[in-house]
Backbone as a printed PyTorch tensor [residue, N CA C, xyz], in Angstrom:
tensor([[[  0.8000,  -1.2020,   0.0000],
         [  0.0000,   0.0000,   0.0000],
         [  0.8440,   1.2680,   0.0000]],

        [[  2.1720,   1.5210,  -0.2830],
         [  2.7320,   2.1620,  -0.5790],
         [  2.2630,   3.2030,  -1.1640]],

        [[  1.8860,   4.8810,  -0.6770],
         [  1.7110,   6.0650,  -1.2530],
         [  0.3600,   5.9880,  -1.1510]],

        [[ -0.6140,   5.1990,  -0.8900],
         [ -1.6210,   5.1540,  -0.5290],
         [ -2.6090,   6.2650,   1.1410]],

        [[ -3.6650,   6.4940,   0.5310],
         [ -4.4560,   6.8490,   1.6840],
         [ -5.2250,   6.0780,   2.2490]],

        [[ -5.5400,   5.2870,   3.2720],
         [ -5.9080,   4.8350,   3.5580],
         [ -7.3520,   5.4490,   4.5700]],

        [[ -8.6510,   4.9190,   4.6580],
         [ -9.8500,   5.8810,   5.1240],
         [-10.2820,   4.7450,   6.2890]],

        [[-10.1830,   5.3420,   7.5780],
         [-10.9210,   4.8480,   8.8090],
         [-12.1060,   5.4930,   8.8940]],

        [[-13.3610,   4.3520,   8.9960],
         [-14.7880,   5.2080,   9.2680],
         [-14.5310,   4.1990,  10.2440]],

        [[-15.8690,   4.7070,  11.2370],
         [-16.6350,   4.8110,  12.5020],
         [-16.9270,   5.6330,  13.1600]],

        [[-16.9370,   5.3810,  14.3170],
         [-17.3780,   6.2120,  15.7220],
         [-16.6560,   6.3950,  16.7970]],

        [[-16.5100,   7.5100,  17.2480],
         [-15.7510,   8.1190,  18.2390],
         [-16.7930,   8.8500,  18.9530]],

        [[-17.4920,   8.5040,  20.1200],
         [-18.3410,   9.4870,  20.6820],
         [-18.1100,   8.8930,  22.2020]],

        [[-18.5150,   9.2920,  23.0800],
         [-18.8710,   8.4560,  24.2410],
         [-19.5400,  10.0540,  25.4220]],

        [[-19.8920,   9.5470,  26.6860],
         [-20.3800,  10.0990,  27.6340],
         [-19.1850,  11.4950,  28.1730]],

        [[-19.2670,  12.5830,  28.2860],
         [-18.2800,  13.5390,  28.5910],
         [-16.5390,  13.5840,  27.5040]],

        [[-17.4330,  13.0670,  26.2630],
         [-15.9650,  13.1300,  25.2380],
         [-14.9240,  14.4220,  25.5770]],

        [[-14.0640,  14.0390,  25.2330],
         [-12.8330,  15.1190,  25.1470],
         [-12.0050,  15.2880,  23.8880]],

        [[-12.1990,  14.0250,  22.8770],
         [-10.9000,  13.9250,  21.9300],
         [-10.8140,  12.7700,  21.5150]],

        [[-10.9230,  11.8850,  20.0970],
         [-10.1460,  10.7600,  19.8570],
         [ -8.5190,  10.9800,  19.4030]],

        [[ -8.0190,   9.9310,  19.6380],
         [ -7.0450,  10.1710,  18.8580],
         [ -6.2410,   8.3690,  18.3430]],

        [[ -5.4570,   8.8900,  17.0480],
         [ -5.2010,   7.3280,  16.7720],
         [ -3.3760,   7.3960,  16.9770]],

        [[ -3.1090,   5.3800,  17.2720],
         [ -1.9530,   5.3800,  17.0780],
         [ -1.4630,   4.5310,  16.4950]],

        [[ -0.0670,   4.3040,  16.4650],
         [  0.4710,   3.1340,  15.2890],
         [  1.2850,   2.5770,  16.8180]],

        [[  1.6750,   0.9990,  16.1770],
         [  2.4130,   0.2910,  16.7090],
         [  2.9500,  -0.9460,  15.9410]],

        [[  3.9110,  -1.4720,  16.5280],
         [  4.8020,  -2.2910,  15.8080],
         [  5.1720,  -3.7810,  16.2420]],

        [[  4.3640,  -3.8690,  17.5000],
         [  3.9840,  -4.6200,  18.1820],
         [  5.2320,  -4.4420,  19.9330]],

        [[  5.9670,  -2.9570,  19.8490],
         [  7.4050,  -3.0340,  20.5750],
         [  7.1810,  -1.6000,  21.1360]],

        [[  6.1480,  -1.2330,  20.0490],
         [  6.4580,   0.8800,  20.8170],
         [  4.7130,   1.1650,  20.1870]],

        [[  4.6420,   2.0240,  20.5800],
         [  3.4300,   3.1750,  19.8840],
         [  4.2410,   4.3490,  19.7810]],

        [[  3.0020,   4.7500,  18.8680],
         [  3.9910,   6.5140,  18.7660],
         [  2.0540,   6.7310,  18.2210]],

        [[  2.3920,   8.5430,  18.5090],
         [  0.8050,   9.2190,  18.0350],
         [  0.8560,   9.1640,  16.7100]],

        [[ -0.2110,   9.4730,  16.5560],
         [ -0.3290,   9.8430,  14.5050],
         [ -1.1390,  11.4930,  14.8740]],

        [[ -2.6100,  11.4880,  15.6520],
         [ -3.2840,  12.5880,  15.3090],
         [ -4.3790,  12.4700,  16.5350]],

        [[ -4.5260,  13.6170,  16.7840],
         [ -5.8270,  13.9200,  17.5640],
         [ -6.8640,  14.4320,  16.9680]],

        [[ -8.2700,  13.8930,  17.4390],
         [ -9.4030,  15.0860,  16.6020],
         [-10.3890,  14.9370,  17.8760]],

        [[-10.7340,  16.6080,  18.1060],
         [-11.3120,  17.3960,  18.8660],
         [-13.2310,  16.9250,  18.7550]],

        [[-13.8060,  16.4930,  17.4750],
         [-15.0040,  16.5580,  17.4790],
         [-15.3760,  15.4040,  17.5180]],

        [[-16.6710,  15.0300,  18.1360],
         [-16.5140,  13.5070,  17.8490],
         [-17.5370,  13.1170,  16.9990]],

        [[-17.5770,  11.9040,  16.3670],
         [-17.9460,  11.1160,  15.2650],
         [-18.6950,  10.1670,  15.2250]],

        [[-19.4410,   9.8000,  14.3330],
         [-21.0330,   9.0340,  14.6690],
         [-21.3040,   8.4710,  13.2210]],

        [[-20.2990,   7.1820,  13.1800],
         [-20.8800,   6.6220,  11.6080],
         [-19.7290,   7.2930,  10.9310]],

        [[-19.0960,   7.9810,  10.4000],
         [-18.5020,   8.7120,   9.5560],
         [-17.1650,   8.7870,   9.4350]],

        [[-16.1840,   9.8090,   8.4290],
         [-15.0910,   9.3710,   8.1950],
         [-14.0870,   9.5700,   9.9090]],

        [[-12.8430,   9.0830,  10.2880],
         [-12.9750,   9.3140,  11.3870],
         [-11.3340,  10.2540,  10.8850]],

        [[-10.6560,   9.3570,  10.0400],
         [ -9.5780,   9.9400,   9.4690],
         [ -8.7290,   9.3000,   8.0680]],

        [[ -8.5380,  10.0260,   7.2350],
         [ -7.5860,   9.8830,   6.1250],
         [ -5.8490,   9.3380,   6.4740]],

        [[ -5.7420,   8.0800,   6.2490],
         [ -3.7550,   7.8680,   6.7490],
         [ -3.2340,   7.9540,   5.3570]],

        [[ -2.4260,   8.9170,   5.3680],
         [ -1.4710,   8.8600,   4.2070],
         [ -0.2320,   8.3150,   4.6470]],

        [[  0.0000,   6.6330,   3.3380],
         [  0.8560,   5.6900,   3.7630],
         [  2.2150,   6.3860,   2.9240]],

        [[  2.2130,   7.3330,   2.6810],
         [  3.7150,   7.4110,   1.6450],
         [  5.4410,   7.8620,   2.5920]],

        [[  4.8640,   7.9990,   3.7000],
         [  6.2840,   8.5780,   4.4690],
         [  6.4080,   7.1430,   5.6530]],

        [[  5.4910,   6.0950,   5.1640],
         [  5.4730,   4.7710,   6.6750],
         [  6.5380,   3.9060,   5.5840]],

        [[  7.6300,   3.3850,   6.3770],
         [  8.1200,   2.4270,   6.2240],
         [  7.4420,   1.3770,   5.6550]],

        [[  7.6450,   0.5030,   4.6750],
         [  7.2310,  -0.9130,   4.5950],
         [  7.2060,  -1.7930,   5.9790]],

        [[  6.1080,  -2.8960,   6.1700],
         [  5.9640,  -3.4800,   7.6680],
         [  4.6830,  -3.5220,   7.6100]],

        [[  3.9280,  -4.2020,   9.1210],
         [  3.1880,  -4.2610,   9.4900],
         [  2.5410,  -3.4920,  10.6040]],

        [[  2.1840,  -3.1910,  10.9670],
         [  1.2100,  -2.1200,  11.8900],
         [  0.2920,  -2.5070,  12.4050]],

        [[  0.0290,  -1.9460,  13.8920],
         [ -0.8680,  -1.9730,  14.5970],
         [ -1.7940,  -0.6660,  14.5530]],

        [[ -3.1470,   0.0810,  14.2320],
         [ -3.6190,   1.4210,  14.1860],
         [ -4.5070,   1.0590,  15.4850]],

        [[ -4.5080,   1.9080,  16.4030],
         [ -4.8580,   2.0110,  17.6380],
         [ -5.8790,   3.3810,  17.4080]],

        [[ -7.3890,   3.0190,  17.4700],
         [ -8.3150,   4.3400,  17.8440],
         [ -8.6510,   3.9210,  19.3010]],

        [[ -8.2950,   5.0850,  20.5290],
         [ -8.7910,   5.7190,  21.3790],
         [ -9.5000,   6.5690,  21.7910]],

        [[-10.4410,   6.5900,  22.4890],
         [-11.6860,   8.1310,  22.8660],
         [-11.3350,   8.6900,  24.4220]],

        [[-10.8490,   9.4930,  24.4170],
         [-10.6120,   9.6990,  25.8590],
         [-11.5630,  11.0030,  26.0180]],

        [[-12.0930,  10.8290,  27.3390],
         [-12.9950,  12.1340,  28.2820],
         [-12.2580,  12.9800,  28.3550]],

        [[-12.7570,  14.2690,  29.2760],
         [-12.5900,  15.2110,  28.9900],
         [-11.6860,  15.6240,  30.2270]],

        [[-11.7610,  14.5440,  31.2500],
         [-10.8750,  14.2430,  32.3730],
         [ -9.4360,  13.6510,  31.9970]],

        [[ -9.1410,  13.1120,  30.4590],
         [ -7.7880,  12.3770,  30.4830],
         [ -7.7150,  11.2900,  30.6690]],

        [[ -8.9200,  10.6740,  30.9500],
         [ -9.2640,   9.2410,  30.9850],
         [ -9.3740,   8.7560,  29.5720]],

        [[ -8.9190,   7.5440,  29.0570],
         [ -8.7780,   6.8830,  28.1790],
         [-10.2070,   5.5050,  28.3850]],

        [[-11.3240,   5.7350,  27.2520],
         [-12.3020,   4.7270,  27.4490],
         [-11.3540,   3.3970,  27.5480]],

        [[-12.6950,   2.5660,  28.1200],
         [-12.2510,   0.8730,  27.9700],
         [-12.0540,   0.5140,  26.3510]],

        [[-13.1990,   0.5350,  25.2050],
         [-13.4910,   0.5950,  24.2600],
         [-12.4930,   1.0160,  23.3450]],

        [[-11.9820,  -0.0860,  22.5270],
         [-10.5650,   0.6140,  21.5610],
         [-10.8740,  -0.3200,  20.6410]],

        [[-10.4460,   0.2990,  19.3390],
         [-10.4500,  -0.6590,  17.9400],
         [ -9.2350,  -0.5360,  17.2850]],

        [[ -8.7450,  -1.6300,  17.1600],
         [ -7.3630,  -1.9710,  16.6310],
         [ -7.2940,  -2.5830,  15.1690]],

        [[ -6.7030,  -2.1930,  14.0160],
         [ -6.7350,  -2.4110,  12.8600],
         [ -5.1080,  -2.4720,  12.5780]],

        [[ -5.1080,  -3.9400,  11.9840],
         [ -3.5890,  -4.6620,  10.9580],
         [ -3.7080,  -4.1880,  10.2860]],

        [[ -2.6640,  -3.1680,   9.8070],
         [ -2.2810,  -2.5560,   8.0930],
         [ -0.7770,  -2.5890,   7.7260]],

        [[ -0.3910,  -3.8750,   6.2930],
         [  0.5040,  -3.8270,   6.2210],
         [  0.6250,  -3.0640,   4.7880]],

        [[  1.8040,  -2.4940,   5.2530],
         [  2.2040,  -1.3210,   3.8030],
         [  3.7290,  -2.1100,   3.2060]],

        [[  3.2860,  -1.9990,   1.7270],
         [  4.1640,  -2.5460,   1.1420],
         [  5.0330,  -1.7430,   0.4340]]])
């Protein structure tokens, strides 16, 4: 998937939202990609442009955290390998 965009839909909403935000992993580290402030119901959640990711496999980590800094229970994890 090299140079590719890749499109995450769903939902990011919950009780006293604050922020989703997504991450990558390698199965050894995370690192951030992006935060977004509004939250989401059905719809696009974010655009990944694969052209600056290494070839590999990946872990994409969506989180919803409150408005306290609390991180929900609720997380969706998506395998994307870029070639």
């Amino acid at each position: 998937m090299s140079g590719d965009i890749v499109e995450f839909t769903g939902s990011a909403t919950g009780s006293n939202f604050g922020r989703y935000q997504f991450l990558a992993g390698n199965g050894s580290s995370w690192g951030h990609i992006v935060d977004f402030k509004t939250p989401i119901s059905n719809g696009k959640l974010m655009d990944f442009h694969t052209e600056t990711i290494p070839p590999g496999t990946y872990t994409i980590e969506l989180q919803v955290i409150d408005k306290s800094g609390n991180v929900m229970p609720e997380k969706a994890q998506i395998v994307l390998t870029i070639q």
